[in-house]
C-alpha positions, 0 to 999 in steps of 0.5 A: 491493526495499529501501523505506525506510518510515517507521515513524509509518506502520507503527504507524498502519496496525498500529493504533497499537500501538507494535508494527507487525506487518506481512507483505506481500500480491502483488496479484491481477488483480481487486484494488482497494486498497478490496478489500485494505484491506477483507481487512486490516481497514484504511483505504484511506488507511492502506495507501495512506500505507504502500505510496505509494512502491511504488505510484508508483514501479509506476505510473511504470514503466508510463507512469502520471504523475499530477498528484494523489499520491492518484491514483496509488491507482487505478494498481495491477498485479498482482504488486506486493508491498505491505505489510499489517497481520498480521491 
């Protein structure tokens, strides 16, 4: 999969080194986007910020529409490669 990501992004989540240093993380059945960002010592909302294309573009295929982009941080499925924070 090709993402274009923004990289004001990367560096945030990366901590605002100016250096973003990230690997990917496949999502396990059990997983929440509070229990990743706790594994990777980030925020919610940064990693959300990070992988929102990804995400919406999973719960889309699976029929999930919904009407607050913030939403869709609830929608999650094992097997989806998200990007994390090298910690």
């Amino acid at each position: 999969m090709s993402e274009n990501l923004n990289l004001n992004n990367l560096e945030q989540v990366a901590g605002g080194s100016g250096k973003a240093e990230l690997t990917t993380y496949t999502i396990k059945s059990g997983d929440t986007l509070t229990s990743i960002a706790r594994k990777y010592k980030t925020t919610v909302s940064k990693l959300f910020d990070l992988n929102s294309k990804i995400i919406i573009t999973e719960a889309n295929k699976r029929g999930v529409v919904c009407n607050n982009v913030n939403d869709y941080a609830n929608h999650i499925w094992p097997g989806t490669i998200l990007y994390v924070p090298n910690v």
